[in-house]
N, C-alpha and C positions, 0 to 999 in steps of 0.2 A: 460419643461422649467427649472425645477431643478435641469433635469441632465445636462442641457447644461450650466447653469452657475456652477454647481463646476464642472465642464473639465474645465471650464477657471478659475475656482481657482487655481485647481490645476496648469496649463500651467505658470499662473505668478508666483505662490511658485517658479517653478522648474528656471523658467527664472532669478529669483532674485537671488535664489543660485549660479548660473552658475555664475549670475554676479559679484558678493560678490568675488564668488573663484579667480576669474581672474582679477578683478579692471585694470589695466588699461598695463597688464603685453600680450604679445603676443605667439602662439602656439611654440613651441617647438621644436628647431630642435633637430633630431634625431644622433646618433653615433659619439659625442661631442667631445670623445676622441681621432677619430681616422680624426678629422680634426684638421687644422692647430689651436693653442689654447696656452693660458700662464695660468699659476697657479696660481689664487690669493690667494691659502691658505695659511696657516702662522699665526703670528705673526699680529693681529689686533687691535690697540687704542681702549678702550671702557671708555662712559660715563654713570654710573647711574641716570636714570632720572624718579623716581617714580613718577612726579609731570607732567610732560612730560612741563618743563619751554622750551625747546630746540622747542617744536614746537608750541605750543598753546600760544598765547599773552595773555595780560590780561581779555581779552573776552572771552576768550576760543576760540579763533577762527584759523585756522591753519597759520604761519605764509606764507608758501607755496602757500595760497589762497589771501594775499593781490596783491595790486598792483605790488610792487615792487619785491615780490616773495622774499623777503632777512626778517633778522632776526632768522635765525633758525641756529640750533647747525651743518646744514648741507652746511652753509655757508662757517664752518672751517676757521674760522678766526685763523690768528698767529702773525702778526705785524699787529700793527697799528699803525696809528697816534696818537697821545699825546691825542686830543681832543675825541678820540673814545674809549669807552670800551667795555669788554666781559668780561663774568663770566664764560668762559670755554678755554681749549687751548688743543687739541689734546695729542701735541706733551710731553705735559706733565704727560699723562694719562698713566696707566697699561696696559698690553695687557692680551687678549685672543686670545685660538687657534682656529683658524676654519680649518678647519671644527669638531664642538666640541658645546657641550652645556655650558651654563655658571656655573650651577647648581653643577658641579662635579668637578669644575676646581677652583675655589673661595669660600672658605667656608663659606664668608658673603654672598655669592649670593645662597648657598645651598636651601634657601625656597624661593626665590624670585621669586616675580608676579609682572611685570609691564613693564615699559618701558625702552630699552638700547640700544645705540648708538654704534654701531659699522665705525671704521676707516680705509681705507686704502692706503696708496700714494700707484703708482706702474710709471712704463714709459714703453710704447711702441712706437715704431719707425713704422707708416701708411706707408702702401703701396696703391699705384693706385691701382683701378680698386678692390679694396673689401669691403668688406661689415664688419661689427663688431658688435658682440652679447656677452652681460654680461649675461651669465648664472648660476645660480642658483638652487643646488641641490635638499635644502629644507631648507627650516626656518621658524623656530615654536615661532609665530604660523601667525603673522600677521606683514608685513611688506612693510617699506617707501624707496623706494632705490631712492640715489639722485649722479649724476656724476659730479664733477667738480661745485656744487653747484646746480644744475637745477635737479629737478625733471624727475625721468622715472615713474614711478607709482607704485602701490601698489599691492600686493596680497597678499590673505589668505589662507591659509592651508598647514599646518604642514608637509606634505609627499609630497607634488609633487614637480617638478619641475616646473620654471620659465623661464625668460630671457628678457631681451630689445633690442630693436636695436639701436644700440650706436654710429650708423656712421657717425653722424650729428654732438655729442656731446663730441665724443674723440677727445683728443689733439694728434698734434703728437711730443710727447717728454711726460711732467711729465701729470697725472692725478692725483688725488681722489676720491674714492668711498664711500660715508657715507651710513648707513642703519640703521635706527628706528625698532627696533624690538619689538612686543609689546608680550607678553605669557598671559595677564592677561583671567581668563573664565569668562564669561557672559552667563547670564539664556537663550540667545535667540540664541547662537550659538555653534560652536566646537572648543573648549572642552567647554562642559556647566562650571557648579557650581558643581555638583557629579561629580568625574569620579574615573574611576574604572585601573586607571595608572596615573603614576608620570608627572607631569606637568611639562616638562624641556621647557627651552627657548634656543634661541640662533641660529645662523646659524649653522646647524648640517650635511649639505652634503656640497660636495665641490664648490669654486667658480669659474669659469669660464670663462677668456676671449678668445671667438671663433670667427674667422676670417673664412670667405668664397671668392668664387668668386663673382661677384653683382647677376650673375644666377647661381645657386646652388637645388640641389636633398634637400628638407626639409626632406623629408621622405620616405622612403620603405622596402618591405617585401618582402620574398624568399618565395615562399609554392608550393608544388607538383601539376601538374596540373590535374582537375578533372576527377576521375576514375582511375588518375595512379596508380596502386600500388606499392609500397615500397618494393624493392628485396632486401632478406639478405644475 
């Protein structure tokens, strides 16, 4: 009986990590580059938000989880009405490079742990009949990607790659892409509290927007078939 309840200790451990890494992000297509695709690197607005005032309300609670899903720095607000305020505005913000950490580019962000807002207008002109994926090289460590104000979801972990599927949510003409990026370590995940390398933040591989057909090859592999051998 003991061993069968830690196999299913262990089976939820594993399943909760799995889940943690991937939040709410989907599997990955493959050979990114050599499909149709636009380059969101460049030139990105960023806002420092130690406090994390941009998502968290006065409850702490996410603004993205109310009713109205509004009040967040991912709203990107720029004009308003006389009667409305904001205590942030993109377009009057600094930039960073992406693909690039903030650590090495900013030398008041050299020791920085916490939370930064990443900006990006771009435009693309939709075609029928495809499909549209924001892909995501790697960003470290923890992050909230939001298009046009609405939520795609979140993942965790520093080296992998990401992506959503965006074909619901993209305009065809101007967009916006905002991303929460959080580096801070905590005792119960990666990167703990030790670690034994440089804690960089920031979205560190490239961005992505990929176009397919609506039925499209996600993935595959070339390999010799069994027993061939390989002539030189």
């Amino acid at each position: 009986m003991l061993k069968i309840h830690f196999k299913k200790i262990i089976l939820f451990f594993v399943l909760s990590i799995l889940f943690q890494l991937n939040g709410f992000c989907q599997k990955t297509i493959q050979n990114i580059y050599d499909r149709e695709n636009i380059s969101l690197n460049g030139s990105w607005q960023y806002i420092i938000d130690p406090y994390q005032m941009g998502y968290l309300d006065y409850r702490q609670k996410p603004f993205d989880e109310s009713k109205s899903g509004k009040g967040g720095f991912y709203d990107n607000l720029t004009s308003m009405d006389k009667k409305s305020k904001a205590e942030y505005n993109f377009d009057f913000e600094p930039t960073l490079q992406v693909p690039g950490d903030w650590n090495s580019q900013v030398e008041k962000l050299s020791f920085y742990e916490g939370t930064l807002w990443y900006k990006r207008d771009f435009v693309v002109a939709k075609k029928d009949g495809k499909k549209y994926f924001l892909h995501f090289g790697a960003v470290n460590y923890e992050s909230h990607v939001y298009l046009n104000g609405k939520k795609l979801g979140v993942h965790k972990g520093g080296f992998s790659p990401f992506q959503f599927d965006v074909s619901e949510k993209l305009n065809d003409g101007k967009n916006f892409v905002v991303v929460m990026v959080d580096n801070t370590r905590k005792k119960d995940e990666v990167p703990t509290i030790n670690t034994d390398w440089w804690n960089y933040g920031g979205i560190t591989r490239d961005v992505t927007l990929v176009s397919t057909p609506k039925t499209f090859i996600e993935d595959y592999k070339v390999q010799l078939a069994k027993k061939q051998q390989r002539s030189c």
